[in-house]
C-alpha positions in Angstrom: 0.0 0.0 0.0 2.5 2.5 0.8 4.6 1.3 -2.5 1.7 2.4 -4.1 1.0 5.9 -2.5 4.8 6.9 -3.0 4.2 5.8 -6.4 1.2 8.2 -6.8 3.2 11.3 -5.3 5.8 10.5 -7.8 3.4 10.6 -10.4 1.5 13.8 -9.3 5.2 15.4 -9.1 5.8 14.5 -12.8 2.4 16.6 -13.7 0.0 13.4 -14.5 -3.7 13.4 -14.2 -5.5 11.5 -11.9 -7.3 11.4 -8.1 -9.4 13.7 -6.8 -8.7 15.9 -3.3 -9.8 12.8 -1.5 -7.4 10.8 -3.2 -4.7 12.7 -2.4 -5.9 13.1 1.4 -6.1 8.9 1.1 -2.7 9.2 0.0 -1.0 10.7 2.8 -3.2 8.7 5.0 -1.7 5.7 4.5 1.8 6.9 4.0 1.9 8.6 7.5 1.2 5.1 8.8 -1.2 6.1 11.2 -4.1 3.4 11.5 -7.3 4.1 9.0 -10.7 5.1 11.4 -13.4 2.0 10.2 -15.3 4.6 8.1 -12.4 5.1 6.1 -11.8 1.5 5.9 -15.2 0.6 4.3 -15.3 4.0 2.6 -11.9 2.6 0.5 -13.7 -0.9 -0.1 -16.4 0.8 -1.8 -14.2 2.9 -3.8 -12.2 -0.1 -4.8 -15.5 -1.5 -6.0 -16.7 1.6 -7.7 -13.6 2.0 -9.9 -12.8 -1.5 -10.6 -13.7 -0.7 -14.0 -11.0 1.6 -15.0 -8.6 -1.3 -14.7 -10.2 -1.8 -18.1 -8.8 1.3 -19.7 -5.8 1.8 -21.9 -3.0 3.1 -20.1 -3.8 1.1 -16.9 -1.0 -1.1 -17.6 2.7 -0.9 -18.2 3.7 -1.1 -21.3 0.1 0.4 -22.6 -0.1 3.9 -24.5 -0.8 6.6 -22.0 0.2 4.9 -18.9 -0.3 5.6 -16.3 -3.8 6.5 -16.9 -5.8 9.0 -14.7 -7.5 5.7 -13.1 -4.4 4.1 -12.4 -3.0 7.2 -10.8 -6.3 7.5 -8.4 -5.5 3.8 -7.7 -2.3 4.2 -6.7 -3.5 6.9 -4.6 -5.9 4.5 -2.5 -3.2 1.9 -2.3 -3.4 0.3 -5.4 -4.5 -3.4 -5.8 -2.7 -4.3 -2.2 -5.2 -1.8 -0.6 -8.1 -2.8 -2.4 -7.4 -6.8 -1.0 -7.0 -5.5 2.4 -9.9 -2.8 2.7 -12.2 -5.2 1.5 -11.1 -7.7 3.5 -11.1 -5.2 7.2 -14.6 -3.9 6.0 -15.9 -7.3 6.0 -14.4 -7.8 10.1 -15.7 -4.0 10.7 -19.1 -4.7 9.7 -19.6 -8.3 11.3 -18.7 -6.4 14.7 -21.2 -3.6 14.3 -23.8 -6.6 13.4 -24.0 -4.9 10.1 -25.3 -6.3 6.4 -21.5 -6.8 5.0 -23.2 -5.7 1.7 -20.9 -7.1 -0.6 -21.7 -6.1 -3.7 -20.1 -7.2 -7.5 -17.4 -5.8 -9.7 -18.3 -3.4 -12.6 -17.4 -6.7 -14.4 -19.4 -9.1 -13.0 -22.4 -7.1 -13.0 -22.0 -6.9 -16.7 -21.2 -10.4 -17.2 -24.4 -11.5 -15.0 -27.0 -9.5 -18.0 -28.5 -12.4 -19.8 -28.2 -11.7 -23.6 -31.8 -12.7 -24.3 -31.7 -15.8 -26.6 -34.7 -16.8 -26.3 -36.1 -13.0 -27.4 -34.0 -13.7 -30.1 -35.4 -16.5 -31.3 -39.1 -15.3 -31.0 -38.2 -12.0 -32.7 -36.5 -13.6 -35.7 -38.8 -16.0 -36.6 -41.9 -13.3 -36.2 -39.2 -10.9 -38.7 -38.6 -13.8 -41.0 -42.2 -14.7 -41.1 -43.3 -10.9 -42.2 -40.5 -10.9 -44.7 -41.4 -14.0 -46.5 -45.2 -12.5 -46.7 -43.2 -9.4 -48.4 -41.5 -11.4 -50.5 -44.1 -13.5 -52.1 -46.4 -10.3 -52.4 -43.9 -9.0 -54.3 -43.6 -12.5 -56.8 -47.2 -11.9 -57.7 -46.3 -9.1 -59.8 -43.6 -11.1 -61.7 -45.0 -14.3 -62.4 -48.1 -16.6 -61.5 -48.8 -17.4 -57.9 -47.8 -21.2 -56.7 -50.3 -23.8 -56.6 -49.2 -24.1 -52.5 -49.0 -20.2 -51.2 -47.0 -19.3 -48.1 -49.4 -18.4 -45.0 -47.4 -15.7 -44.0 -48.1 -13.5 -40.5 -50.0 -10.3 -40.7 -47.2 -7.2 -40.3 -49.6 -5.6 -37.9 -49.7 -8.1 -35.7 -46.3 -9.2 -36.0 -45.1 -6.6 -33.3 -47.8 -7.5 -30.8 -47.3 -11.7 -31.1 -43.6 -10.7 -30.9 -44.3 -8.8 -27.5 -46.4 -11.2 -26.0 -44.5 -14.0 -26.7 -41.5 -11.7 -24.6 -43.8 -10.8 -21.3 -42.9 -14.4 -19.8 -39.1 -14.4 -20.8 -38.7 -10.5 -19.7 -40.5 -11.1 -16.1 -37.7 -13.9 -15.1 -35.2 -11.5 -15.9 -36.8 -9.1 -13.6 -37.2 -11.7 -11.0 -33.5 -13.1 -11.3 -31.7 -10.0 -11.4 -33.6 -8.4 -8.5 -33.2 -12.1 -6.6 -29.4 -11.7 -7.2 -29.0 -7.7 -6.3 -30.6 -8.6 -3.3 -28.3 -11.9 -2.5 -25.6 -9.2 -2.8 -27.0 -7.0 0.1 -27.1 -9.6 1.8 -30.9 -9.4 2.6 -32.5 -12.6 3.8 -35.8 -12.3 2.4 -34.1 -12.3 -1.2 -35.5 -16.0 -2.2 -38.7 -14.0 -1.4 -38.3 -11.6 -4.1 -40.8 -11.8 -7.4 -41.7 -8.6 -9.2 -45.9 -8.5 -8.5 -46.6 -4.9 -8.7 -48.2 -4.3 -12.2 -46.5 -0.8 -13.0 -43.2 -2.7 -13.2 -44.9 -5.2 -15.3 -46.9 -3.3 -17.6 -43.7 -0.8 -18.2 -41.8 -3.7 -19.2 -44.6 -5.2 -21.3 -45.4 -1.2 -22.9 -41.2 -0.8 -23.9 -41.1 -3.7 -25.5 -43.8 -4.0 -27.1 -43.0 -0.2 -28.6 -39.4 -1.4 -29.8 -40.6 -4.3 -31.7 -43.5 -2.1 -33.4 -40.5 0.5 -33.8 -38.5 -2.7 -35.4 -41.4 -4.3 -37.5 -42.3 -1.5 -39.6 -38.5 -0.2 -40.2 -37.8 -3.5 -41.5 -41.2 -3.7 -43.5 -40.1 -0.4 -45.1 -36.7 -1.3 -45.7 -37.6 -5.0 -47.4 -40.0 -2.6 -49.6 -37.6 -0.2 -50.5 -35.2 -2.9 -51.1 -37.6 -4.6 -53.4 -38.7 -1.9 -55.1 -34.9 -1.2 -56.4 -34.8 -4.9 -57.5 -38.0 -4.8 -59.6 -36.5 -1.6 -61.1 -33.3 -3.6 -61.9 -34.6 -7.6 -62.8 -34.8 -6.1 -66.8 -31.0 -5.5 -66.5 -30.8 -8.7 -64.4 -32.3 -10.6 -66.7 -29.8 -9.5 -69.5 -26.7 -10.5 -68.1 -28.5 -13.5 -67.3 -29.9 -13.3 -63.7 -32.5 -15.6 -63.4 -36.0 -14.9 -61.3 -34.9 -17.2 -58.4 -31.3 -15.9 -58.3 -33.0 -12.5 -57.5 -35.0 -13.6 -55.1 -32.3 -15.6 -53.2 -30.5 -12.5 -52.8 -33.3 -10.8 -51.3 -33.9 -13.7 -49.2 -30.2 -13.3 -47.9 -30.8 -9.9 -47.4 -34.2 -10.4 -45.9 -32.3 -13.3 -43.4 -29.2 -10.8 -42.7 -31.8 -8.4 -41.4 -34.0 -10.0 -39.7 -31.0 -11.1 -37.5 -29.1 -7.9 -36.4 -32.6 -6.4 -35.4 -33.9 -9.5 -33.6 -30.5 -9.4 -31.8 -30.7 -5.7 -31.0 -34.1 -5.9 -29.5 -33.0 -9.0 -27.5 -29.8 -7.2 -26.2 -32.3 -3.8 -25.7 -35.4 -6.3 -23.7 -32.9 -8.2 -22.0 -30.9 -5.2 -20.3 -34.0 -3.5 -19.5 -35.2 -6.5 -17.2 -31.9 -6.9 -16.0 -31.9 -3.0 -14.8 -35.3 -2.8 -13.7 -34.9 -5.7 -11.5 -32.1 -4.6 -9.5 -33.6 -1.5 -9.5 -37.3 -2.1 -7.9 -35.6 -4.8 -5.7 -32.9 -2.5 -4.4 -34.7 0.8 -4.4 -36.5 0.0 -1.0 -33.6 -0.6 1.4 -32.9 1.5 3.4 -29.3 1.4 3.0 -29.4 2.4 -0.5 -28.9 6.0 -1.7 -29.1 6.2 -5.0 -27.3 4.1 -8.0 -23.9 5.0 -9.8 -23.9 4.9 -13.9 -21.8 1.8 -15.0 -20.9 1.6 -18.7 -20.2 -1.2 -20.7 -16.8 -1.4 -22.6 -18.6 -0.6 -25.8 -20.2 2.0 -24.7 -21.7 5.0 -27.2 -21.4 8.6 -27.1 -24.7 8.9 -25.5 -23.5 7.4 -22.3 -20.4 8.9 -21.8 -22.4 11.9 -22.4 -24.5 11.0 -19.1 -21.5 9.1 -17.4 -19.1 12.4 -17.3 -22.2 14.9 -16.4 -24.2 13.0 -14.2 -22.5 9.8 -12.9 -25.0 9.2 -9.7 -27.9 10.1 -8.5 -30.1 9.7 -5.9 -33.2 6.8 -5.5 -36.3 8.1 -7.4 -33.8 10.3 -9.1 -32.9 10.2 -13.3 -29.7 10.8 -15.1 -31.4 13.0 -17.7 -33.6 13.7 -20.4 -32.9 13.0 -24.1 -36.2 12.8 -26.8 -40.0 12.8 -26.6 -40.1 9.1 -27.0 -41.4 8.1 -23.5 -39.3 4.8 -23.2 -36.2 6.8 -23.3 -37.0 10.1 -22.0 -36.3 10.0 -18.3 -33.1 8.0 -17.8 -33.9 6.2 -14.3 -31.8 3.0 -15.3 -30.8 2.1 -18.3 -30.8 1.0 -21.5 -30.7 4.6 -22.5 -31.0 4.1 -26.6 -31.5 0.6 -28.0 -28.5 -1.7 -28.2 -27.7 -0.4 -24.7 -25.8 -2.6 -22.0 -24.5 -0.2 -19.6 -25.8 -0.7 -16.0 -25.4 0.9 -12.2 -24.3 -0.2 -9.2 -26.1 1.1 -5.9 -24.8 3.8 -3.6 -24.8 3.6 -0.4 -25.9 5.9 2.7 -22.2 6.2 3.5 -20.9 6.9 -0.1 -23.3 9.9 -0.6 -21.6 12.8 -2.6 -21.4 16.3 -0.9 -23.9 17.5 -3.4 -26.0 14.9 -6.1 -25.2 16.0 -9.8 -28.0 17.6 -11.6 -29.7 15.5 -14.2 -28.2 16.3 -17.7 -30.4 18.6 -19.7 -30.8 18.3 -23.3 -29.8 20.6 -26.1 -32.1 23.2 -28.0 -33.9 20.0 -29.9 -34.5 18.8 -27.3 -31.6 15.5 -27.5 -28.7 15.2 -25.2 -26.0 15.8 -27.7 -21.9 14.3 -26.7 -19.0 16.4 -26.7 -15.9 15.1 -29.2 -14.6 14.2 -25.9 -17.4 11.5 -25.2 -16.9 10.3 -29.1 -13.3 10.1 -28.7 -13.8 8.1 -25.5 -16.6 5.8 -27.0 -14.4 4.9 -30.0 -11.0 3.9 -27.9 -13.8 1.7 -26.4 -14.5 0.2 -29.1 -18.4 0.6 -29.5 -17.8 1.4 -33.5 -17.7 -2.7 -34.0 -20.9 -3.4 -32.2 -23.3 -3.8 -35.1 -26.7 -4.4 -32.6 -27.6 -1.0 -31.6 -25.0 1.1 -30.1 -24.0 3.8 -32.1 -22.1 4.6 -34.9 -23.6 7.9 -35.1 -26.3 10.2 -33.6 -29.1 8.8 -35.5 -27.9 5.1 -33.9 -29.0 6.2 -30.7 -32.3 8.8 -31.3 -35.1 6.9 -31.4 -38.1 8.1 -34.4 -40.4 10.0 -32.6 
């Protein structure tokens, strides 16, 4: 621990970025050897737990461009990864002496790795998408050549979206129950096998977003399989002299039709998914009375968007929301997320002993009423990564505004 405070003062000496005021007062804390009061103690194994996910970021590690990193400085600062094993371990002792929950709550990491990725709303959506394309399809044969002794039955676009919902309700309630079951098995609460989401606002939200994203889905993909074959009927007299044949054509709209159909089945699955996960941790959690508020957790592939909210509004308090961005009610007020579809950030709660000084204000939107990121939060979204995550995060601003 001390290795690593001397290291930070080092660092800070040589000009680099990193820690905050408390940092540096942790800093000189543990250098002057003095022993560390039991608030302090479990006031470091929280912030161990909080910033376990800048051991993610470039520069964290020697040998890695920009190291050290502003997180790696602040860790040094706290004692690096030799404090983080012993605070957690102390805080455990402190708070079995008090006869306190030991509240031991999961990585960052883990909480990511714990969303489910919603298979099986994958599967459903797909074959609903796949179905409504085919009766696209052979709509669109009638006008080329005579209809088939054997039609396909294919499934009304209309109702496509609201079979598609109703065949998620089931799926997206034991997501709610399991991630609410397991925030509360992290608190430590006894009544946590207890736990099933019953109250009908948290079910009929979950039933309403849904159900609005895969209406949102169905007709973008009806209108793009249109537009698609509307440029190939334009084209199958050229097609036909350099000797495309009819069924070549339509294999390669059923390609494109298959190709489709499964990046936006996957993006509502990844979108459903997250929002169950979220909203069960967030209903079971949100009554303790040891919980604050919740801290903004992104994923590594995180857009624009939510760096946008992460740098301006990183916590805030229970009942509170991280912003406003759009008139589209499913994403307008930013209580948990998924904030745009494709989303997989998460939070972590904050406890009554980790409140700030002062709660950040919720992030307000621009003129248009959008909450628009800095170059800053594109430049930080890209060393991320989320440019290569083709199921919803974005790749520009349109990726992540929802049509109104």
């Amino acid at each position: 621990m001390r290795a690593e405070a001397e290291r930070y003062r080092k660092w800070k000496a040589d000009g680099r970025r990193g820690g905050t005021d408390t940092a540096r007062r942790r800093a000189s804390q543990i250098l002057s050897a003095g022993e560390l009061s039991p608030d302090v103690v479990i006031t470091m194994s929280a912030w161990f737990a909080r910033h376990e996910v800048d051991k993610k970021a470039t520069g964290f590690r020697p040998g890695e461009a920009g190291y050290p990193s502003p997180g790696r400085v602040a860790w040094a600062a706290w004692g690096g990864d030799a404090g983080q094993t012993w605070a957690d371990a102390k805080a455990k002792t402190i708070k079995r002496a008090r006869g306190e929950s030991v509240k031991a709550r999961q990585t960052p990491r883990q909480l990511l790795d714990a969303m489910p990725d919603g298979e099986p709303l994958y599967r459903a959506a797909r074959s609903i998408l796949l179905a409504i394309g085919k009766q696209q399809i052979e709509t669109w044969r009638r006008f080329i050549e005579p209809p088939k002794a054997k039609e396909f039955n294919p499934l009304d676009p209309f109702a496509g979206a609201i079979e598609m919902g109703n065949r998620f309700i089931p799926t997206i309630t034991s997501y709610i129950d399991e991630s609410g079951r397991a925030a509360l098995v992290e608190l430590d609460q006894q009544d946590a096998d207890e736990w099933l989401v019953k109250a009908p606002h948290v079910i009929d939200a979950a039933r309403t977003a849904a159900l609005k994203l895969c209406q949102e889905t169905t007709s973008q993909f009806i209108f793009d399989l249109n537009t698609t074959l509307d440029g190939i009927r334009e084209d199958i007299a050229e097609s036909i002299r350099t000797g495309e044949t009819l069924g070549d054509t339509v294999d390669r709209v059923d390609r494109w039709m298959k190709d489709n159909a499964r990046w936006r089945a996957r993006r509502i699955a990844v979108t459903e998914s997250a929002r169950a996960y979220n909203q069960g941790r967030y209903e079971a959690t949100r009554g303790l009375d040891f919980v604050a508020g919740y801290e903004l957790v992104l994923s590594a592939d995180a857009c624009p968007l939510c760096h946008a909210i992460k740098r301006q509004c990183p916590v805030i308090p229970k009942d509170g929301t991280f912003g406003q961005n759009g008139k589209n009610e499913t994403y307008k007020n930013l209580k948990f997320p998924p904030f745009h579809p494709g989303c997989r950030c998460t939070t972590v709660v904050v406890f009554d002993d980790e409140v700030p000084k002062e709660w950040p204000k919720p992030v307000k939107p621009a003129d248009n009423g959008y909450i628009l990121p800095s170059d800053t939060d594109f430049a930080n979204a890209i060393e991320g990564g989320y440019e290569s995550v083709a199921i919803g995060n974005a790749k520009s601003i349109n990726a992540f505004i929802l049509t109104e």
